[in-house]
mmCIF file of the N, C-alpha and C atoms, coordinates in Angstrom:
data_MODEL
# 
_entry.id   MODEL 
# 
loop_
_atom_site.group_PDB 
_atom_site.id 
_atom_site.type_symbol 
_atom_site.label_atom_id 
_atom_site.label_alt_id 
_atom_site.label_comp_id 
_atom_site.label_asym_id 
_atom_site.label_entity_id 
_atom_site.label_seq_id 
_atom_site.pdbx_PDB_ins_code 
_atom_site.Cartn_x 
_atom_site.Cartn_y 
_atom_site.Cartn_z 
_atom_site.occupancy 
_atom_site.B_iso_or_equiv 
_atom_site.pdbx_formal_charge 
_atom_site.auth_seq_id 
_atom_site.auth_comp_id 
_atom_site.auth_asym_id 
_atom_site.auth_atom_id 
_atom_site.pdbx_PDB_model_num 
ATOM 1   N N  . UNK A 1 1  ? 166.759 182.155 -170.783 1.00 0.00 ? 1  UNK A N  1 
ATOM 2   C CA . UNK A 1 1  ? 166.822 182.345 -169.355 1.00 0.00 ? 1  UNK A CA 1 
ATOM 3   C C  . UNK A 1 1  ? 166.455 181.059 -168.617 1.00 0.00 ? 1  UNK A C  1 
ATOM 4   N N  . UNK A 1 2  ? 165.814 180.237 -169.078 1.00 0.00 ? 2  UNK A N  1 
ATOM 5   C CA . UNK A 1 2  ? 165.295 179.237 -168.622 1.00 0.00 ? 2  UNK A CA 1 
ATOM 6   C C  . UNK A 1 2  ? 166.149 178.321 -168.317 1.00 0.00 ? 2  UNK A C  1 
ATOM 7   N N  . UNK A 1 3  ? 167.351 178.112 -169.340 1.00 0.00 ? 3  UNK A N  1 
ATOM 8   C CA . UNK A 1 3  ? 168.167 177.342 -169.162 1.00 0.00 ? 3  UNK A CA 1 
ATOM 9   C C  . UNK A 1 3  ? 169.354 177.705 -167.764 1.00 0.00 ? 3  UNK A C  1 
ATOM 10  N N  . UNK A 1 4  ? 169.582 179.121 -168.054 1.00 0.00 ? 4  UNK A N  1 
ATOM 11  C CA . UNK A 1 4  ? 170.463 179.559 -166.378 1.00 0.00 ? 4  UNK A CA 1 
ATOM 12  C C  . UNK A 1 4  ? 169.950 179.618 -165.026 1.00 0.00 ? 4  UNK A C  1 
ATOM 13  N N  . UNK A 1 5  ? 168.422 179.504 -165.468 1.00 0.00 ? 5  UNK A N  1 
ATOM 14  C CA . UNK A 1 5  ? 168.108 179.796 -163.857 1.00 0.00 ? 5  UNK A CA 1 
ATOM 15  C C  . UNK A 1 5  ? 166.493 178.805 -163.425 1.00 0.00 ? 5  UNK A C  1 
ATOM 16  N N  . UNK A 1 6  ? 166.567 177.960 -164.868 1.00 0.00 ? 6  UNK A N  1 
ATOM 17  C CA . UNK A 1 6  ? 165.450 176.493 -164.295 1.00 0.00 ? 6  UNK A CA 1 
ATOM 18  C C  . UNK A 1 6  ? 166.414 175.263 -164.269 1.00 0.00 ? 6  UNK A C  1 
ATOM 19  N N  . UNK A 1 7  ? 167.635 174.931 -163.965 1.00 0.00 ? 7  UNK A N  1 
ATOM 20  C CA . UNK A 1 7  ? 168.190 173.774 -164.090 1.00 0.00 ? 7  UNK A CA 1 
ATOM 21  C C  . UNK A 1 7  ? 169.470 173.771 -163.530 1.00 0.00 ? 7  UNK A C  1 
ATOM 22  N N  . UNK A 1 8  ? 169.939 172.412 -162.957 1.00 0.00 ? 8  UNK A N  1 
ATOM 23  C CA . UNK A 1 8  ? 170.757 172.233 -162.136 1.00 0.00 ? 8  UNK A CA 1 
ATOM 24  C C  . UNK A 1 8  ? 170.502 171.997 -160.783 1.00 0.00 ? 8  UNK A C  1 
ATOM 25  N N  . UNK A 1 9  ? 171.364 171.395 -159.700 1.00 0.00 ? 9  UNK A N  1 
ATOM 26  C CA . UNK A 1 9  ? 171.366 170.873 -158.486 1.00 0.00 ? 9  UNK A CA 1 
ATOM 27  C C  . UNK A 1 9  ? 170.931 172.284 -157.713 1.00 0.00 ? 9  UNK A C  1 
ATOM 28  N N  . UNK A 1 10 ? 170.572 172.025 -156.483 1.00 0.00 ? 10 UNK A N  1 
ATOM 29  C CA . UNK A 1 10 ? 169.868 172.859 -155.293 1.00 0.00 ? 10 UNK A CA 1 
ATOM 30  C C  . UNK A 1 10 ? 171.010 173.843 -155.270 1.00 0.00 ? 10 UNK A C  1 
ATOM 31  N N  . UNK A 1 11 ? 172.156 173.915 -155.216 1.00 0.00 ? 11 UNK A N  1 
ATOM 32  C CA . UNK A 1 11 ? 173.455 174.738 -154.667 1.00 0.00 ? 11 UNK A CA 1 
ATOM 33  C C  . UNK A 1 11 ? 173.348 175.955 -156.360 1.00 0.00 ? 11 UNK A C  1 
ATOM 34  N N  . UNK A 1 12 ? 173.588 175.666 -156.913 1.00 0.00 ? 12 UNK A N  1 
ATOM 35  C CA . UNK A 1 12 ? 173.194 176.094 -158.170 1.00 0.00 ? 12 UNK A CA 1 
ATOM 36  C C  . UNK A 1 12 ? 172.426 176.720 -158.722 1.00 0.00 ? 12 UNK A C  1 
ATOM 37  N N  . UNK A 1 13 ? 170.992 176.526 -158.664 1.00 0.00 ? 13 UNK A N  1 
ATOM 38  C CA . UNK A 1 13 ? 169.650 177.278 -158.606 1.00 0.00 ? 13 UNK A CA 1 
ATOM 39  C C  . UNK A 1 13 ? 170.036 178.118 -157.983 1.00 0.00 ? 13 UNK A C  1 
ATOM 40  N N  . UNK A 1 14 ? 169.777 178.421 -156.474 1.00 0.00 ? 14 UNK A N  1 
ATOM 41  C CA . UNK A 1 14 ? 170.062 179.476 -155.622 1.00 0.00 ? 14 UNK A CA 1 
ATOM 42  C C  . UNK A 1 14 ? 171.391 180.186 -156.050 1.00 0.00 ? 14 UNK A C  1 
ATOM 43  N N  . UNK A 1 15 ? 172.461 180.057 -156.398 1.00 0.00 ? 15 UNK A N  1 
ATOM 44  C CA . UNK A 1 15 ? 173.597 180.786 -156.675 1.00 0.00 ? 15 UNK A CA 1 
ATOM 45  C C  . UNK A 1 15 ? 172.971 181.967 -158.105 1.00 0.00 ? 15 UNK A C  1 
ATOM 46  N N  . UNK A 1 16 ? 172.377 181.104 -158.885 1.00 0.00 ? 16 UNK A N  1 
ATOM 47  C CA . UNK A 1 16 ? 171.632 181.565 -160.640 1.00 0.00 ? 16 UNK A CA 1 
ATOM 48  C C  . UNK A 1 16 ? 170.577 182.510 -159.507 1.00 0.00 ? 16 UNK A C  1 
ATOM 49  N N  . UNK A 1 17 ? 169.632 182.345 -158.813 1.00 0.00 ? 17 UNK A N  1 
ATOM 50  C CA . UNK A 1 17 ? 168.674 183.312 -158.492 1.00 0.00 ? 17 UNK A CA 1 
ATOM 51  C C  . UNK A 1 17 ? 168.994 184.287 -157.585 1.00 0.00 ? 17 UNK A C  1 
ATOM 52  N N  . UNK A 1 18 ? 170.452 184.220 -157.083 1.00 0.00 ? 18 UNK A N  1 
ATOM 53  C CA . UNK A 1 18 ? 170.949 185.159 -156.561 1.00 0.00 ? 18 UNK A CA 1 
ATOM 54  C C  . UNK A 1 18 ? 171.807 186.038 -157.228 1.00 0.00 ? 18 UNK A C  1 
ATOM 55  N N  . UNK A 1 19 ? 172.255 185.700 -158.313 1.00 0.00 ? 19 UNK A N  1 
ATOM 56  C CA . UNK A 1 19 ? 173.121 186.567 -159.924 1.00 0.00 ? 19 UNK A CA 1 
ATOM 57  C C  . UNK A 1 19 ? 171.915 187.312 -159.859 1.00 0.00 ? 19 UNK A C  1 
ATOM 58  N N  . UNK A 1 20 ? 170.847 186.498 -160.572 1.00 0.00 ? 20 UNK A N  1 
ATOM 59  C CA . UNK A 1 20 ? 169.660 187.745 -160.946 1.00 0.00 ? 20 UNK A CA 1 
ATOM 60  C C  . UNK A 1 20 ? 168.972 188.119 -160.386 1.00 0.00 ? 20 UNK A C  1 
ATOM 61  N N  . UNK A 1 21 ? 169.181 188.091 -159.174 1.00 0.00 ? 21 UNK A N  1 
ATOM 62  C CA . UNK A 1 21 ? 168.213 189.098 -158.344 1.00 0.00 ? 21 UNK A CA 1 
ATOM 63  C C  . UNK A 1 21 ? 169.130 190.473 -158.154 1.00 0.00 ? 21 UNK A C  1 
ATOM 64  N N  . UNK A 1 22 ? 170.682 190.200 -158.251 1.00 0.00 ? 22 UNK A N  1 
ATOM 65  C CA . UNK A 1 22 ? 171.369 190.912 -157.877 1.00 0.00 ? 22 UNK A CA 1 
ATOM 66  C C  . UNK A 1 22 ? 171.563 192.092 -159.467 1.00 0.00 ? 22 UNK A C  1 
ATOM 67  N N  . UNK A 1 23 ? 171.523 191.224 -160.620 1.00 0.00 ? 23 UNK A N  1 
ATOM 68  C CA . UNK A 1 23 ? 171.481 192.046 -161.810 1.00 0.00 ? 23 UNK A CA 1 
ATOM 69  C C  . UNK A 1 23 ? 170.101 193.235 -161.842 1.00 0.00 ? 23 UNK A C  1 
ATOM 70  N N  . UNK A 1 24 ? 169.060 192.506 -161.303 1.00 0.00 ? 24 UNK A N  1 
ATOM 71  C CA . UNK A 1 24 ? 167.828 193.098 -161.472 1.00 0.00 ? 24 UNK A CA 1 
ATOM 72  C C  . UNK A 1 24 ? 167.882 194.306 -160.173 1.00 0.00 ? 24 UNK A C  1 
ATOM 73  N N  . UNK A 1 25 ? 168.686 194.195 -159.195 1.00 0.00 ? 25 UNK A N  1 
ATOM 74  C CA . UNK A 1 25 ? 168.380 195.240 -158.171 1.00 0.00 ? 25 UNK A CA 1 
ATOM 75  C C  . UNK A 1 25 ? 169.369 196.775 -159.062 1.00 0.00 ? 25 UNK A C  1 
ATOM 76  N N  . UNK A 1 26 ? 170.113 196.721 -159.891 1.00 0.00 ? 26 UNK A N  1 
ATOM 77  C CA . UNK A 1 26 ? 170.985 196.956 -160.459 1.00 0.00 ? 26 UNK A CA 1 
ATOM 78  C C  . UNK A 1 26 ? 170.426 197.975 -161.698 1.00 0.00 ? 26 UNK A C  1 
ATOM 79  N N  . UNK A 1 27 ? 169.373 197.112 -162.305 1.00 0.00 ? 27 UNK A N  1 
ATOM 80  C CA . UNK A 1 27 ? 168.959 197.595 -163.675 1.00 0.00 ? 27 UNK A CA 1 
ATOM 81  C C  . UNK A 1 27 ? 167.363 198.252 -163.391 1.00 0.00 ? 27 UNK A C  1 
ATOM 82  N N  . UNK A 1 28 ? 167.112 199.467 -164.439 1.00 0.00 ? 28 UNK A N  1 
ATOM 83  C CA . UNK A 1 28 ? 166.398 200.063 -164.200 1.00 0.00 ? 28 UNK A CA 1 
ATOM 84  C C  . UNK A 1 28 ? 165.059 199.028 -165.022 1.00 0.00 ? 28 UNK A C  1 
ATOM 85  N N  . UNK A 1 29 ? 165.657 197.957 -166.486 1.00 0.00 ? 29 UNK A N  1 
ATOM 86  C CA . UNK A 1 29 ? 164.583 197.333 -167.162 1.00 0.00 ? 29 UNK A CA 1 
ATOM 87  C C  . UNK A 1 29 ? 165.279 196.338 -167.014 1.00 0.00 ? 29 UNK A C  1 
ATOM 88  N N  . UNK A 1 30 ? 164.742 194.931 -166.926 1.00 0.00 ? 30 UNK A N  1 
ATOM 89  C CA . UNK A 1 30 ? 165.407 193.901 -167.383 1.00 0.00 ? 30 UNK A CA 1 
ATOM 90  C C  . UNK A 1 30 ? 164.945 192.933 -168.265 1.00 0.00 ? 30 UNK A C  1 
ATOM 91  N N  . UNK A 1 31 ? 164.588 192.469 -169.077 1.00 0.00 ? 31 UNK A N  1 
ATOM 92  C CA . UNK A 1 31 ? 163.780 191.235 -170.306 1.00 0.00 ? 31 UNK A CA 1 
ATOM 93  C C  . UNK A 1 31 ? 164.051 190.044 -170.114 1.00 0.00 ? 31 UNK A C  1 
ATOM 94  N N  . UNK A 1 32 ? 163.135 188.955 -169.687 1.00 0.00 ? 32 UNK A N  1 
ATOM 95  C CA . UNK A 1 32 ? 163.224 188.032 -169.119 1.00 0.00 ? 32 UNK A CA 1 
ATOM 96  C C  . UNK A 1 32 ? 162.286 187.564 -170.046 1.00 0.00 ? 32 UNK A C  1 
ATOM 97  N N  . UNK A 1 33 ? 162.602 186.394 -170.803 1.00 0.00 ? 33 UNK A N  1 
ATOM 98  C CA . UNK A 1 33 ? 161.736 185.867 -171.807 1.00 0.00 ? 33 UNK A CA 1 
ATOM 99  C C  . UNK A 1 33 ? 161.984 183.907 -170.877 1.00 0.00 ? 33 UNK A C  1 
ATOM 100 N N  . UNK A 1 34 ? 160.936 183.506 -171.040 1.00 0.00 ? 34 UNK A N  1 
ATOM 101 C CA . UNK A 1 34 ? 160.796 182.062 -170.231 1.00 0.00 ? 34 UNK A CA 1 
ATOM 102 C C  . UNK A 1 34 ? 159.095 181.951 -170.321 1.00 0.00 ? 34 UNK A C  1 
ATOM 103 N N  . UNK A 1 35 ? 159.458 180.268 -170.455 1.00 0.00 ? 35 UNK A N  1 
ATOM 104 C CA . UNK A 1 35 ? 158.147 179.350 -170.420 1.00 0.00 ? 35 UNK A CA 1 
ATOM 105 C C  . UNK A 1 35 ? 157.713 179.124 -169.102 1.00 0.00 ? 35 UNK A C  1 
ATOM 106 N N  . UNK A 1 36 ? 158.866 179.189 -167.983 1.00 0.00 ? 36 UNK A N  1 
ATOM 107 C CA . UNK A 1 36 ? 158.971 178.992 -166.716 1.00 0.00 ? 36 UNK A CA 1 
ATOM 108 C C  . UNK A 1 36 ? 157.677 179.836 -165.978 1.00 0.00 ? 36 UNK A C  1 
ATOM 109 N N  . UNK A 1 37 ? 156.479 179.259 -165.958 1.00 0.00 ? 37 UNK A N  1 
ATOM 110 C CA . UNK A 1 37 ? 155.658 179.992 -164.888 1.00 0.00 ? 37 UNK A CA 1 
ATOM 111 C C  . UNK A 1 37 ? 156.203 180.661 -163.467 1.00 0.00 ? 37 UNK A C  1 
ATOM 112 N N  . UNK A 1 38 ? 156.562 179.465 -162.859 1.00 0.00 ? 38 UNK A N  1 
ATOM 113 C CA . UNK A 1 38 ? 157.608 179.475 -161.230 1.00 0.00 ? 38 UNK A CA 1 
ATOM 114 C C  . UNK A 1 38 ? 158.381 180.939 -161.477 1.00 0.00 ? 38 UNK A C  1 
ATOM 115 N N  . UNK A 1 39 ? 159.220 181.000 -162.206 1.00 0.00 ? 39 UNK A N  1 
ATOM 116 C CA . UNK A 1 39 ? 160.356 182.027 -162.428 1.00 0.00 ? 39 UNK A CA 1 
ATOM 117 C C  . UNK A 1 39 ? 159.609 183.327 -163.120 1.00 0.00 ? 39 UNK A C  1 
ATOM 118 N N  . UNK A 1 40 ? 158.682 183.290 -164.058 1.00 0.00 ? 40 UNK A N  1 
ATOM 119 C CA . UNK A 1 40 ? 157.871 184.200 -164.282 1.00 0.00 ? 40 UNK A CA 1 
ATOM 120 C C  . UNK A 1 40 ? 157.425 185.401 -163.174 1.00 0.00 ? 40 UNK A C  1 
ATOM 121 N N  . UNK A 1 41 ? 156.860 184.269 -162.436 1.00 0.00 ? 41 UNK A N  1 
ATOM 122 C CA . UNK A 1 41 ? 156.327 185.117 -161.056 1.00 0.00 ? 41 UNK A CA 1 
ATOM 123 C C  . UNK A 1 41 ? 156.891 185.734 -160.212 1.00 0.00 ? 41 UNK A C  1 
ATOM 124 N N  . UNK A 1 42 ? 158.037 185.023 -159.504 1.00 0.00 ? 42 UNK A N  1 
ATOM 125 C CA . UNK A 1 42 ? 158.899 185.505 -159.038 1.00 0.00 ? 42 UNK A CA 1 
ATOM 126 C C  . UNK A 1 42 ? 160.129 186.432 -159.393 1.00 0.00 ? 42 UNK A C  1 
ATOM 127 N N  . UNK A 1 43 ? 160.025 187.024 -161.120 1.00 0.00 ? 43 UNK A N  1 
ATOM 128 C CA . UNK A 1 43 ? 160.979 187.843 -160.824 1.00 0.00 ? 43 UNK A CA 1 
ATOM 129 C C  . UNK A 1 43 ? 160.397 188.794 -161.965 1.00 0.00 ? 43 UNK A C  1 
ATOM 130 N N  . UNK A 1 44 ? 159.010 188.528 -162.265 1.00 0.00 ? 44 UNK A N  1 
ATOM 131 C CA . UNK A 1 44 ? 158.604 189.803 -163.011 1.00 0.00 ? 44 UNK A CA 1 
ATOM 132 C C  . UNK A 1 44 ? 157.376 190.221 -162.693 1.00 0.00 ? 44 UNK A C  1 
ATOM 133 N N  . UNK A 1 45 ? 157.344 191.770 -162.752 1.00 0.00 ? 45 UNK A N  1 
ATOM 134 C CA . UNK A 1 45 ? 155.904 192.581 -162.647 1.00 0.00 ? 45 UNK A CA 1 
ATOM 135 C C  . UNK A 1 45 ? 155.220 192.616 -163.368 1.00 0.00 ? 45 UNK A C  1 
ATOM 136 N N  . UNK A 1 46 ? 155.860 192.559 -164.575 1.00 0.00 ? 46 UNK A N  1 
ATOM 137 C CA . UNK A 1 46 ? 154.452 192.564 -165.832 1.00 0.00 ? 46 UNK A CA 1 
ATOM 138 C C  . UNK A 1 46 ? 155.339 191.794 -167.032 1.00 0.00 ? 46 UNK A C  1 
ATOM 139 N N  . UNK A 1 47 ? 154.141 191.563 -167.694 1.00 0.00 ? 47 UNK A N  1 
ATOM 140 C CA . UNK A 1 47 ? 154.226 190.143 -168.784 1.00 0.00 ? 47 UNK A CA 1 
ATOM 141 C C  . UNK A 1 47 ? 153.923 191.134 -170.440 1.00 0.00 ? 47 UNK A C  1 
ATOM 142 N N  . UNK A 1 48 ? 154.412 190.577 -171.458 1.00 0.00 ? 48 UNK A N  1 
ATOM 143 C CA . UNK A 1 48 ? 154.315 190.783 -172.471 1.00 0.00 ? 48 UNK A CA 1 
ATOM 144 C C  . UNK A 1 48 ? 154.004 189.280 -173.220 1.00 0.00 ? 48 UNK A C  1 
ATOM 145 N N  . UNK A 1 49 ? 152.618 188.898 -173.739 1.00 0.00 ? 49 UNK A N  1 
ATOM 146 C CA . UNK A 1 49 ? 152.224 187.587 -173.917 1.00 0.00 ? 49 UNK A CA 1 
ATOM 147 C C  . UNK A 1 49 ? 152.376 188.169 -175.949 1.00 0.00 ? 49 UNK A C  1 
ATOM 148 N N  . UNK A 1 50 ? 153.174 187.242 -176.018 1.00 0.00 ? 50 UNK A N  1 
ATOM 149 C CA . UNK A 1 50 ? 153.502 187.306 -178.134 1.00 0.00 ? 50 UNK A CA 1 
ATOM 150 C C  . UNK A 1 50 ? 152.823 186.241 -178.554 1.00 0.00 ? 50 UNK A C  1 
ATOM 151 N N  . UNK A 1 51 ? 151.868 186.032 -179.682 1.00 0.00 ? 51 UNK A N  1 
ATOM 152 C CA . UNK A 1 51 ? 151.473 185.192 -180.445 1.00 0.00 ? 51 UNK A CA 1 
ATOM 153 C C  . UNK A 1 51 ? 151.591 185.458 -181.932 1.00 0.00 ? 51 UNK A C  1 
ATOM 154 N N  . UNK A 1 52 ? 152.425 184.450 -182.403 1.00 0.00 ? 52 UNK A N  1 
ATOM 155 C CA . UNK A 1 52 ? 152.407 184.866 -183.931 1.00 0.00 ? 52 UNK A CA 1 
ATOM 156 C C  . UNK A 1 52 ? 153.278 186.024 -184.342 1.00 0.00 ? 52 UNK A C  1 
ATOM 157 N N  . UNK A 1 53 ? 154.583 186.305 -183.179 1.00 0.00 ? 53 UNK A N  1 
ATOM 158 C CA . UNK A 1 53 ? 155.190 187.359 -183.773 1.00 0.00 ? 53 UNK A CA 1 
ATOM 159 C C  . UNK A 1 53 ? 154.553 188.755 -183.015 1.00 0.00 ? 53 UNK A C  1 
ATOM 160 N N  . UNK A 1 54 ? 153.369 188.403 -182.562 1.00 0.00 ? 54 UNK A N  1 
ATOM 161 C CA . UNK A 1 54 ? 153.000 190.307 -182.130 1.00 0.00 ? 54 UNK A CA 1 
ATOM 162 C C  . UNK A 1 54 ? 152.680 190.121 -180.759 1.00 0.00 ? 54 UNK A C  1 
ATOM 163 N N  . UNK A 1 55 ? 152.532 191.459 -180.045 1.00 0.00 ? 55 UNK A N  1 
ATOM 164 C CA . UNK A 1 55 ? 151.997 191.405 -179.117 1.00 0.00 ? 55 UNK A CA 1 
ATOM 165 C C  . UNK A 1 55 ? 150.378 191.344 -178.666 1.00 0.00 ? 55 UNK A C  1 
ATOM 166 N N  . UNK A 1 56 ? 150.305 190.155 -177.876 1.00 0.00 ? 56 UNK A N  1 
ATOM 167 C CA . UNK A 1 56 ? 148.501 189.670 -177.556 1.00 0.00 ? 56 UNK A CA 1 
ATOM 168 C C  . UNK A 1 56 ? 148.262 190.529 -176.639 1.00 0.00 ? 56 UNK A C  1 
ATOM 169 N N  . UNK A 1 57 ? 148.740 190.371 -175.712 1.00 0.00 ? 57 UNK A N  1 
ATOM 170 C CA . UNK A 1 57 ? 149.280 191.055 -174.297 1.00 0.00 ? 57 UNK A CA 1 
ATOM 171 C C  . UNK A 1 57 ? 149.834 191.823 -173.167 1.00 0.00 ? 57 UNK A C  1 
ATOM 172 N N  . UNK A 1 58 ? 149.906 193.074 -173.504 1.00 0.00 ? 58 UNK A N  1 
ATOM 173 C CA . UNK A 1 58 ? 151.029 193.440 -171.783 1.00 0.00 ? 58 UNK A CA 1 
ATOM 174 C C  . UNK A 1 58 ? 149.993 194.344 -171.360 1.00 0.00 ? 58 UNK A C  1 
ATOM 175 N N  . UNK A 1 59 ? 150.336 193.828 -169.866 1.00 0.00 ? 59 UNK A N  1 
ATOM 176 C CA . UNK A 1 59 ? 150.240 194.235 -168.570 1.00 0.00 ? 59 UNK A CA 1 
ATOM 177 C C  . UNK A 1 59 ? 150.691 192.943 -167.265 1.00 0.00 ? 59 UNK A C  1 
ATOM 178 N N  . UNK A 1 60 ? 149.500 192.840 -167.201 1.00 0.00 ? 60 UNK A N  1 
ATOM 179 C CA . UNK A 1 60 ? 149.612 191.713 -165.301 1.00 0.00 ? 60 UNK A CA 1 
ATOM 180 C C  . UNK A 1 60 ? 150.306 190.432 -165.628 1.00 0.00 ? 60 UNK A C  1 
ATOM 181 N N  . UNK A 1 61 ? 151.138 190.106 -165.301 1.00 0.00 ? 61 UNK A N  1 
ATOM 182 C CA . UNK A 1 61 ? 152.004 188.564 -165.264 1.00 0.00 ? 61 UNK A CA 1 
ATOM 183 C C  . UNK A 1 61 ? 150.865 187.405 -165.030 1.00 0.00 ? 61 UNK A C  1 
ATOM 184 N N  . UNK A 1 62 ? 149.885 187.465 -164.280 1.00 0.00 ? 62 UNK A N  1 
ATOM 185 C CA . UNK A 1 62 ? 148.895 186.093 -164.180 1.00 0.00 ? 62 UNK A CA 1 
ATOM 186 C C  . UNK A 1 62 ? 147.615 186.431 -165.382 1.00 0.00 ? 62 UNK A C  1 
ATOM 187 N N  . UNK A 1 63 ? 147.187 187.603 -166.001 1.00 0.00 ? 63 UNK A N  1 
ATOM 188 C CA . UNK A 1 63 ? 146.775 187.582 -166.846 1.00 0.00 ? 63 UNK A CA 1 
ATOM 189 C C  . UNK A 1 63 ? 147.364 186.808 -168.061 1.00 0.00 ? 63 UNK A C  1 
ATOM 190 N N  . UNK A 1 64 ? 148.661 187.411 -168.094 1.00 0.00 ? 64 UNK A N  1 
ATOM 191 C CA . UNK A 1 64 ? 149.355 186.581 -169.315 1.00 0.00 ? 64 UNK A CA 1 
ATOM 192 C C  . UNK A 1 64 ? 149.725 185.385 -169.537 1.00 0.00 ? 64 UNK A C  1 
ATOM 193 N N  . UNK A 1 65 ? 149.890 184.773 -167.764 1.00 0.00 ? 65 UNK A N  1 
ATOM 194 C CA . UNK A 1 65 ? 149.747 183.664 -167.553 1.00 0.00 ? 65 UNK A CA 1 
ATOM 195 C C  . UNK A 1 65 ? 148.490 182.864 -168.100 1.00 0.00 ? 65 UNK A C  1 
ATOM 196 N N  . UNK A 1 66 ? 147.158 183.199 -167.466 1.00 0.00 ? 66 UNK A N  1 
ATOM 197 C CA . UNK A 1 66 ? 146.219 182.762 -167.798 1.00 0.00 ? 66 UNK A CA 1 
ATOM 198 C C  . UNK A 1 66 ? 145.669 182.419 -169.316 1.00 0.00 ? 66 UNK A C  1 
ATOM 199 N N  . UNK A 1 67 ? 145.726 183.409 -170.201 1.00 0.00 ? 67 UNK A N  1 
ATOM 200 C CA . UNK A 1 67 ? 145.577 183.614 -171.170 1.00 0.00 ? 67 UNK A CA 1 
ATOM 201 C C  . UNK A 1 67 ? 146.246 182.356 -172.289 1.00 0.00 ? 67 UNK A C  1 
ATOM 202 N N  . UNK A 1 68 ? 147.631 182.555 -171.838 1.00 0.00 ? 68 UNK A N  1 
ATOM 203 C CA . UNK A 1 68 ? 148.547 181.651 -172.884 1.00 0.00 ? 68 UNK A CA 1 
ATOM 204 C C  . UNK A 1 68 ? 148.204 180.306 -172.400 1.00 0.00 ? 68 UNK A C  1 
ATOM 205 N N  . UNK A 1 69 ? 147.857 179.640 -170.843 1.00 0.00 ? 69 UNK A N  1 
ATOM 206 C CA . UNK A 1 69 ? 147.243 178.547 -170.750 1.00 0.00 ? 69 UNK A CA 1 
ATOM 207 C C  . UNK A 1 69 ? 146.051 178.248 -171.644 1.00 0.00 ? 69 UNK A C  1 
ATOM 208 N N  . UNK A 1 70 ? 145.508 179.159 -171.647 1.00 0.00 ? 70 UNK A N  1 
ATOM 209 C CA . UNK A 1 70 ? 143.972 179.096 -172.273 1.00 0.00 ? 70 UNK A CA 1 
ATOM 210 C C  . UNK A 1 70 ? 144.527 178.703 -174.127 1.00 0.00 ? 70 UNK A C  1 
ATOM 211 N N  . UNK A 1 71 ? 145.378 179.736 -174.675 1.00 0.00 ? 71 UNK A N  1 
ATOM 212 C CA . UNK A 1 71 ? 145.653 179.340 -176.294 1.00 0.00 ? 71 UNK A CA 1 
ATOM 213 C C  . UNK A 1 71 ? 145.553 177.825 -176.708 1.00 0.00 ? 71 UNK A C  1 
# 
């Protein structure tokens, strides 16, 4: 995901965050896997933080944030 919707010129970005905002108004789940903090936040409610294959983590997006800074 990172690659469709962290890269490219200004006209571009916005076109990519307007696809998926528009997929996501659409879908009841959507899976958004990214390193992208920025994009993290803005287009998810809750985080699933994996280490080693399992899950460390789910619930709050800045918890999981926090956490994986901390690893």
């Amino acid at each position: 995901m990172d690659e469709m919707i962290g890269v490219g010129d200004a006209r571009c970005l916005h076109k990519a965050h307007d696809r998926l905002e528009a997929i996501m108004a659409s879908a009841q789940i959507l899976v958004l896997a990214s390193h992208n903090e920025a994009i993290l936040r803005k287009f998810c409610n809750r985080a699933v933080l994996m280490e080693e294959g399992r899950v460390a983590l789910a619930g709050d997006v800045e918890d999981s944030l926090r956490r994986h800074v901390q690893a």
